[in-house]
N, C-alpha and C positions, 0 to 999 in steps of 0.2 A: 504494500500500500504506500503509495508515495505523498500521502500527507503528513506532515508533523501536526499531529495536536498536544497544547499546553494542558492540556485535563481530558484524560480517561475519565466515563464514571461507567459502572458496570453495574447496572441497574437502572431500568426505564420507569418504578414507582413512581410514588408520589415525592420524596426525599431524593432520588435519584434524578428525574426532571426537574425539581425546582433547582438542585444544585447546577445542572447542566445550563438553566434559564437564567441563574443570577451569573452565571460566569460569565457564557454570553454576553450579557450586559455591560458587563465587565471589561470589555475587549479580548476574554481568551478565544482560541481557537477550541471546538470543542467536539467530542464524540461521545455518545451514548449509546453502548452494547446494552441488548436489550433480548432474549430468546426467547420470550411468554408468547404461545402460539394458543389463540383465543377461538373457538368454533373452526379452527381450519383455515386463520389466517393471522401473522405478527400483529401482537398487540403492545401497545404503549401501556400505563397506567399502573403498573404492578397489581399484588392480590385486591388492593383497594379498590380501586375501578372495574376490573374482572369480576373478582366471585367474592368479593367483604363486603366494605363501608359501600358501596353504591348500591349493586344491586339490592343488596337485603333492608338497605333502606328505601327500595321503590318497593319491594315488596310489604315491606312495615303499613308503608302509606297503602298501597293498593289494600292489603288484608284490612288494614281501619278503616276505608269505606265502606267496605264489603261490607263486615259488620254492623259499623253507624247506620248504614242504609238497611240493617236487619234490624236494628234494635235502639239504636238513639236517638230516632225520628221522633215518634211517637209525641215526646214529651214538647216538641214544639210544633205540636199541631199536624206532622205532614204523615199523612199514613201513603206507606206502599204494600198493594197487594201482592203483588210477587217478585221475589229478589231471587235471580240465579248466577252462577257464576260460570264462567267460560275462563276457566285454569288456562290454555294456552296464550289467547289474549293475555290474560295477566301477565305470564310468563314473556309473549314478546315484547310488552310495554316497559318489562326490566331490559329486555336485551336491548331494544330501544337507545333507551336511556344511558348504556354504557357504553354503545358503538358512538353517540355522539360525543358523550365526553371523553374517551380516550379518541376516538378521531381530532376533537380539539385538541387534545395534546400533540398529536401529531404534525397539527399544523403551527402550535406555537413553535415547536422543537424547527421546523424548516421552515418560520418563520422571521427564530432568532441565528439561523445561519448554522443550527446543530446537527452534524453528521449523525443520524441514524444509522446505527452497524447494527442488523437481525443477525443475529447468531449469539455467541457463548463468549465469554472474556473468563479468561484466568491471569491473576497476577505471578508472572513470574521472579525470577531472583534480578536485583536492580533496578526494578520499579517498572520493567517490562511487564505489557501487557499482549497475551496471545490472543487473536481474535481465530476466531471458528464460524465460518459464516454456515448460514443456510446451503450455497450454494456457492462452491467456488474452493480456493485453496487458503489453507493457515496462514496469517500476517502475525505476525510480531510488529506490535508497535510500542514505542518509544516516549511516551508524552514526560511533561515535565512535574505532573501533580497528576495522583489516581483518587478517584473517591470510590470505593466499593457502597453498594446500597444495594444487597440481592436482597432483603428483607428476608421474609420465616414461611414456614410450610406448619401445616396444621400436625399436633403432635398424635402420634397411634400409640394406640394400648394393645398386647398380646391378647388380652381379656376379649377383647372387642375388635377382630381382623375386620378391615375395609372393605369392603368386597365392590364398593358403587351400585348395588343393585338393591341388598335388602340393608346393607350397613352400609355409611354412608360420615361420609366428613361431612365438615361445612360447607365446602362446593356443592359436592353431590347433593345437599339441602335446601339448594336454590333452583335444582332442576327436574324435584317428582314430575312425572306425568298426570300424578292423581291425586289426590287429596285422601292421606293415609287416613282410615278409621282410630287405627289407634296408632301411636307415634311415641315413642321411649326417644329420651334425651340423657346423656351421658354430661353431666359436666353442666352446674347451676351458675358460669359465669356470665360472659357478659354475651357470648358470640350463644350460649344456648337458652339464654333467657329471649334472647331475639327472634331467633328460629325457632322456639318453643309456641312462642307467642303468634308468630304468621299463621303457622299453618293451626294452630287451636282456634283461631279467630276466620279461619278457611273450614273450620268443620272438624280435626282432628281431635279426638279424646289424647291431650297428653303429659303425659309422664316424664318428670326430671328428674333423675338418679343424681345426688350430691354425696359424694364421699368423706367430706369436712362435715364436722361436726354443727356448723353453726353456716346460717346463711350470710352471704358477700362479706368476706372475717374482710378485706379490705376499705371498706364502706365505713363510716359513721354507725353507731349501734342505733340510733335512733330510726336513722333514713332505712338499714338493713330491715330493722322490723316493722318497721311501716309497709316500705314496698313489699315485702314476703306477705301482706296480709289484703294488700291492694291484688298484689297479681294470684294469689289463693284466692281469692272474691272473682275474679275475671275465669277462674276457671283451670287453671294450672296446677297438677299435680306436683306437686315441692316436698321430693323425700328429703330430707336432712340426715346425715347419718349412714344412706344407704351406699354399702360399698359393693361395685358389681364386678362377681366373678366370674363368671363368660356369659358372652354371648355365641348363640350359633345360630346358623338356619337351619329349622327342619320343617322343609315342606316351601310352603308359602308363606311362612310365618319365619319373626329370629325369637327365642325363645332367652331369655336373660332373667341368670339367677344370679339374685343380689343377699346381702345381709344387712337387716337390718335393726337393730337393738337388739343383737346374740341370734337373730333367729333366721333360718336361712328359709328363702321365699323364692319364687318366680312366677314370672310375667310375660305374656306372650304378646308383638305388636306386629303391625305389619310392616313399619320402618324403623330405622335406629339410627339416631345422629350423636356421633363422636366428635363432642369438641371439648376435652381436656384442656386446651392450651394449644400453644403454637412454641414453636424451636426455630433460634436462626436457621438460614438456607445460604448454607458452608458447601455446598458438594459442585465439586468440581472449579470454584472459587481461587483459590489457593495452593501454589505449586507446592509442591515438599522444601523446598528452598528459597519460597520466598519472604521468609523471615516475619512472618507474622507472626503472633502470639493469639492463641485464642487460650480461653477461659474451659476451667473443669467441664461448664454447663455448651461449652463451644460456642459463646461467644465471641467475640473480636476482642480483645484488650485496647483500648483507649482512653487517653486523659480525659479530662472533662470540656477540650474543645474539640473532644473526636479524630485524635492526631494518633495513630497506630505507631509502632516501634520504628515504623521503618520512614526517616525523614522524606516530605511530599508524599504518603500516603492518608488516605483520613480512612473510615470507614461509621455507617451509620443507619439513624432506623432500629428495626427491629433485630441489627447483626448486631448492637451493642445491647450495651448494658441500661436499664430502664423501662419503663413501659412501653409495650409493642402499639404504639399508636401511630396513624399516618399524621395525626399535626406535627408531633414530636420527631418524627424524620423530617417533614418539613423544613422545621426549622435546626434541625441538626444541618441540614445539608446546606443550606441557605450561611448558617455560620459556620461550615469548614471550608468554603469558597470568601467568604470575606476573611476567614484567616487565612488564606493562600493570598489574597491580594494584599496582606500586610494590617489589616483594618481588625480593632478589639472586639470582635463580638463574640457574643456570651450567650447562651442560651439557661435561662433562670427555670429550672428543673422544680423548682418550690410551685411553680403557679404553672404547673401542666393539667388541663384539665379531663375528667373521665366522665363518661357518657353511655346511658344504657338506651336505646330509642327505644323502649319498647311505648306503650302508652297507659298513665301518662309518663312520663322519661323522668330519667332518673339522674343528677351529675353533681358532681364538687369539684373542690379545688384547694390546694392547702390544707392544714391539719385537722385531722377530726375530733373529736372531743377527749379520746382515749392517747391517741398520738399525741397530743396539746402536750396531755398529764403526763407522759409518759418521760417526756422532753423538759419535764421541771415547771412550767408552766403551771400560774397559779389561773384559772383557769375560771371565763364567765362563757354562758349561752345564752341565745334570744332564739327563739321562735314560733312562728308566724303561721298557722294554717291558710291555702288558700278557699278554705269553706265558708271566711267571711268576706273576701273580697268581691266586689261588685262585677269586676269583668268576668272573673271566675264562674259566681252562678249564675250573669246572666247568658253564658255560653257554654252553661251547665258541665265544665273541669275545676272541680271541687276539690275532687282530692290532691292530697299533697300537704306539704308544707316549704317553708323557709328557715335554716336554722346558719348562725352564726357563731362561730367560736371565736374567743376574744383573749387576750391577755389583760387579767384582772386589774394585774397593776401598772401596766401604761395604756391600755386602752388600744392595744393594737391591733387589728384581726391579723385573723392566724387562719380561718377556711371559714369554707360555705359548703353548705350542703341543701340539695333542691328536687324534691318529687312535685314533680306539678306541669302546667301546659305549658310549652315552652322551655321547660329547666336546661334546655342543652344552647340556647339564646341568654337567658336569664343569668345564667351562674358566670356570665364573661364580665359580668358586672363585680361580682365577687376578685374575677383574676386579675381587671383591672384596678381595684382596689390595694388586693394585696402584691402588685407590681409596683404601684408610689407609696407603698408601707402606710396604708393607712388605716385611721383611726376608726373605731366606730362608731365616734362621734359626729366626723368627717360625713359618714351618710345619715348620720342623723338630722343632719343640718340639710340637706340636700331637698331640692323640691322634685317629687315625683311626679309624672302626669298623670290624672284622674280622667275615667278609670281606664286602669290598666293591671295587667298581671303585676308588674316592678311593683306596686305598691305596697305587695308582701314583704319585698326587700327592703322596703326603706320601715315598715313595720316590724320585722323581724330585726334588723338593728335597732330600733327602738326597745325592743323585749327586751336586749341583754341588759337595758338599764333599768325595767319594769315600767317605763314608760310607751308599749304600745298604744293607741288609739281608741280601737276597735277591739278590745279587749278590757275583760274588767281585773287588774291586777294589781299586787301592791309594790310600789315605787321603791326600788332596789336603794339604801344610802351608800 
């Protein structure tokens, strides 16, 4: 290949494009190996755009009208005689929906002057990069700065073999042909709380098998037991405790025997979705000598600006260390190209935010009440239901709340935590707070627009002092 590019990145995601788009910007010369082959043709976007965060959030949206339109009419006068569903449609208005946004990527990337290489990159010894095209012979190329961003593959359990037909990952969970009678879910996190939720709101009886003891132990204990009691009300079967040891198929059925409180049980479905977690996606990445360092868990070893062992290398996403989210690549990758061009930037790991879409959605940011204390933190809370706010009931999303964690004695927040409409819009108010280190008095003072959902937020900081509004309580000294 007879171009010189100043930046390899090897990965076409979400983290791997934008690093490629600010370089760009940047004046580098740039190339983005990419080998994710989507329905039978290259695609851009990593798992995010393909088979995660997009599709299954067109599906979230599709399965909640479906629903609404079965049962949350009613209450504002509109009656519908008959609601059916038509599963394929559904299914092309995701696919839809991800040929146009990873097509846009494709057009920003050869918009901003960046080589799209289809095929395979591995870093060799020297900061050589091997490309593997689709079609054609081996290049070795040369560039002057690499960023690896191949992100993670969904993790398998011996217990529960993949098969794609009756057992199935989280991919294969966004492409039934039918709408499973009954539907076992392996793993109470965030990716099968979602996928639990579609197809239970499309008609499925379903089952979550959780092997921890205690629901979302990551979460605020307050928001965990509330949403466990919101989505048990909606219809979701929530083992806690249940540990499953095999699944098989027999028949037309997969048959999964779990344990639960000492006693062993089983349950027969017509589908089974495996999402334990996800594992960097290391294979074939990294020559034997190219001086990388990966971690016990095989992640990538990097400092905290994403700078691997081997000088001009970075690597980031869900190859490092931290939560596997695409903002958080994002802006890893966005700040290991402004540290290649010499420029301080910092990615503040404190105000990364999490988000569960299911409905209503679930998100925080910052510390929880338990992590506060944990931390030495003398430790206040405020919160807020949105059962009394005005836009709330009168768009009948009731449930939920607002909660606040604070530092007692400066008055600092420290997180937010939010089940309610909107919380995955709403709680950026929280990130932006705790980015200028502020006070909770700071939104105390703040005027909210009436009515609106925020006004839980500016009510919910008011509780931490006992001074809510719309509440009757006694004024905290």
């Amino acid at each position: 290949m007879s171009q010189q590019f100043d930046l390899v990145v090897i990965g076409g995601g979400p983290g791997g494009y934008e690093a490629a788009i600010r370089a760009a910007q940047l004046g580098f010369k740039v190339a983005c190996i990419e080998k994710r082959i989507h329905k039978g043709k290259p695609s851009l976007g990593g798992t995010c755009l393909n088979v995660g965060c997009i599709p299954s959030k067109a599906l979230l949206d599709s399965s909640h009208r479906y629903e609404d339109t079965q049962h949350g009419l009613e209450d504002h006068g509109i009656a519908v005689d008959s609601v059916s569903l038509d599963l394929q449609k559904l299914l092309a208005r995701k696919d839809k929906v991800v040929d146009q946004l990873t097509g846009g990527v494709a057009q920003l990337l050869k918009g901003n002057g960046i080589e799209w290489l289809q095929g395979s990159g591995k870093l060799l010894a020297g900061k050589k990069v091997e490309f593997t095209p689709f079609e054609g012979e081996v290049q070795v190329l040369e560039p002057k700065y690499v960023i690896l961003a191949s992100g993670s593959v969904p993790v398998n359990i011996p217990v529960a073999p993949v098969d794609e037909n009756f057992i199935v990952d989280s991919t294969g969970a966004l492409e039934f042909a039918e709408v499973p009678k009954r539907l076992g879910v392996i793993g109470a996190g965030v990716i099968g709380l979602e996928l639990g939720s579609v197809w239970r709101r499309l008609g499925s009886e379903v089952v979550i098998f959780e092997a921890t003891d205690s629901f979302l132990p990551m979460a605020d204990k307050a928001l965990a037991k509330e949403y466990q009691k919101i989505l048990t009300k909606q219809g979701l079967d929530i083992r806690i405790g249940a540990k499953v040891a095999k699944a098989e198929v027999q028949g037309a059925e997969v048959i999964v025997s779990f344990n639960q409180a000492g006693e062993d049980k089983q349950q027969a479905f017509d589908k089974l979705i495996v999402c334990v977690g996800r594992k960097p996606y290391a294979e074939g990445l990294l020559a034997e000598d190219s001086g990388i360092k990966l971690t016990e868990r095989g992640f990538v070893e990097v400092n905290d600006q994403c700078a691997t062992s081997i000088d001009g290398v970075y690597a980031i996403g869900d190859l490092v260390r931290g939560p596997m989210l695409a903002h958080k690549a994002m802006e890893e990758g966005v700040m290991a190209v402004e540290r290649i061009h010499g420029h301080a930037a910092q990615v503040n790991y404190d105000t990364i935010i999490s988000v569960i879409y299911t409905h209503p959605e679930a998100a925080w940011v910052g510390l929880n009440e338990e992590e506060a204390k944990a931390k030495g933190h003398e430790v206040k809370t405020g919160q807020f239901p949105f059962a009394v706010n005005g836009r709330a009931l009168a768009a009948g999303e009731a449930a939920g709340f607002v909660k606040f964690v604070a530092d007692a004695k400066t008055d600092r927040l420290l997180g937010m935590h939010v089940i309610g409409p909107g919380a995955s819009d709403i709680v950026h108010q929280g990130m932006i707070a705790l980015e200028f280190v502020s006070s909770v008095e700071d939104l105390q003072l703040m005027t909210f627009g009436h009515p609106t959902y925020s006004e839980v937020v500016h009510e919910a900081a008011l509780a931490v002092d006992g001074r809510a509004i719309h509440a009757i309580q006694r004024k905290r000294k």
